[in-house]
N, C-alpha and C positions, 0 to 999 in steps of 0.2 A: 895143913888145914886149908882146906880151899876156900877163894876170897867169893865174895857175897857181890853181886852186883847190882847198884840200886839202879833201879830205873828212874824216870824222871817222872816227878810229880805230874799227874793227870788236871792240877788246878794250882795253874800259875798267873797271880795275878798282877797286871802291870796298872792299877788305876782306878780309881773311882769313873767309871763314863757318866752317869748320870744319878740323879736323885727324881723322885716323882713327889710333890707336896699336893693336897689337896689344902684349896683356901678358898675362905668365905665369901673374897670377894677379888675376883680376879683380877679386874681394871687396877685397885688398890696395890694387890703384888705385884702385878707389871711394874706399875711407878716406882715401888720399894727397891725392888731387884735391879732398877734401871738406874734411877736417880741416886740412889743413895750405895750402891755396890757396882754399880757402871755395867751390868750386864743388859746385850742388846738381843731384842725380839730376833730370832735366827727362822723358826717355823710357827705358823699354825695351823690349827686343824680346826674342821667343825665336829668331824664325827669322829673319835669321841672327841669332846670338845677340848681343845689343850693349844696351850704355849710352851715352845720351849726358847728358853735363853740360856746366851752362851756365857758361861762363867771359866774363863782361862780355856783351857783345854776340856773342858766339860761341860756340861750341859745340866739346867734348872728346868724341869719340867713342872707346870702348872694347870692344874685340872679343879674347879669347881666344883664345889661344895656341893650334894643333894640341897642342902638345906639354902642354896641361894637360888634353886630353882631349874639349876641344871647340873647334871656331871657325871659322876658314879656312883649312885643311886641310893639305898636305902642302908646299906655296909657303915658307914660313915653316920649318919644319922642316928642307927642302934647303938655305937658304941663298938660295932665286929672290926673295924677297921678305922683306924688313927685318923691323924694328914699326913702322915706318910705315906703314899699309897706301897711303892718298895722304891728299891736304890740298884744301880748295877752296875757291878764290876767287870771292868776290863779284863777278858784273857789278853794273855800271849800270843796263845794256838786255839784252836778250837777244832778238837777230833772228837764228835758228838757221841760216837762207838764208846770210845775210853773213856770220856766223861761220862756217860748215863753209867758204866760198869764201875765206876769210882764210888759215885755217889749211892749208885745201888747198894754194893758192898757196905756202904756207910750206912746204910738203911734210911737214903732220904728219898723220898717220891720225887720223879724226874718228869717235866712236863715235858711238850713236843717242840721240838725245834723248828722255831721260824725266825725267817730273813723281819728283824726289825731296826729305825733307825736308833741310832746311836751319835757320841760327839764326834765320830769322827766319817759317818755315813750309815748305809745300812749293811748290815751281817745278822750272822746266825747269833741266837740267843736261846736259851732255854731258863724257865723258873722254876724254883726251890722255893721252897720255906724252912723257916731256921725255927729251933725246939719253943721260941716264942710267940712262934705264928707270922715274923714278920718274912715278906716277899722280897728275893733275895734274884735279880736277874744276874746270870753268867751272859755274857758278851763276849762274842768274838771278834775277830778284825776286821776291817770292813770290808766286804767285798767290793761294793761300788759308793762313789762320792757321795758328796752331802748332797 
C-alpha cells in the first residue's frame, strides 16, 4: 500500500501580532491600556490616525471612533463594523503563492499583499474575512525592524 505524504500546512500560526480596537475616545484608552495594564505608547500615526501599544510580545492598536470626530469613518457609526476593527495573526512562513492557493481552495477571497507593521516590524500581510464578516490579518515575519 503506498504511504501518503502530507505536506505541510500552508497556515501555521505562531501568535496573536496584534488586535486593532476602535474607541470613543482615544486619550481615555491610552491611559487605560497604560496605567492600569502597563502597556507603552510604541508608535503613532496621524494618517490614519492610530496608537499602537506594546502589550508583551504584541501589540494594541487604537483608532478613533467616526463618532468622536475622527477615524474610520461612517462603518462604525451604522453598525457594519464593531470596535474591533480585525486582529492578526502571526505566520511562521509566509509563501503568499501557497497561501492565496490554500485559502482559495478554501473558498475565502484573498486580498493583496502588502509590507505592513506589525509587533515585531514590518512584513508581508494579506486579509481575510472569516464566515462572520470579521477581518482576519495573516502576518508574516518581519522583514525589517521596528
Amino acid at each position: 500500500m503506498p504511504q501518503t505524504i502530507e505536506k505541510a500546512p500552508a497556515v501555521r500560526i505562531a501568535g496573536v501580532d496584534h488586535v486593532v480596537l476602535v474607541v470613543a475616545d482615544l486619550d481615555r484608552a491610552i491611559d487605560f491600556y497604560g496605567r492600569v495594564l502597563g502597556c507603552r505608547v510604541e508608535r503613532r500615526l496621524e494618517t490614519p490616525r492610530l496608537v499602537q501599544l506594546r502589550a508583551g510580545a504584541s501589540l494594541i492598536d487604537l483608532v478613533p471612533s467616526p463618532l468622536s470626530g475622527e477615524g474610520m469613518g461612517a462603518e462604525v457609526a451604522s453598525g457594519r463594523r464593531r470596535n474591533m476593527d480585525h486582529f492578526a495573526l502571526r505566520l511562521e512562513s509566509f509563501d503568499a503563492a501557497a497561501l492565496s492557493a490554500h485559502l482559495e481552495r478554501q473558498g475565502v477571497a484573498v486580498g493583496e499583499v502588502h509590507e505592513r507593521y506589525g509587533a515585531e516590524g514590518y512584513g508581508p500581510s494579506i486579509y481575510i474575512t472569516d464566515p462572520d464578516g470579521n477581518v482576519v490579518e495573516l502576518k508574516g515575519p518581519a522583514t525589517r525592524g521596528l
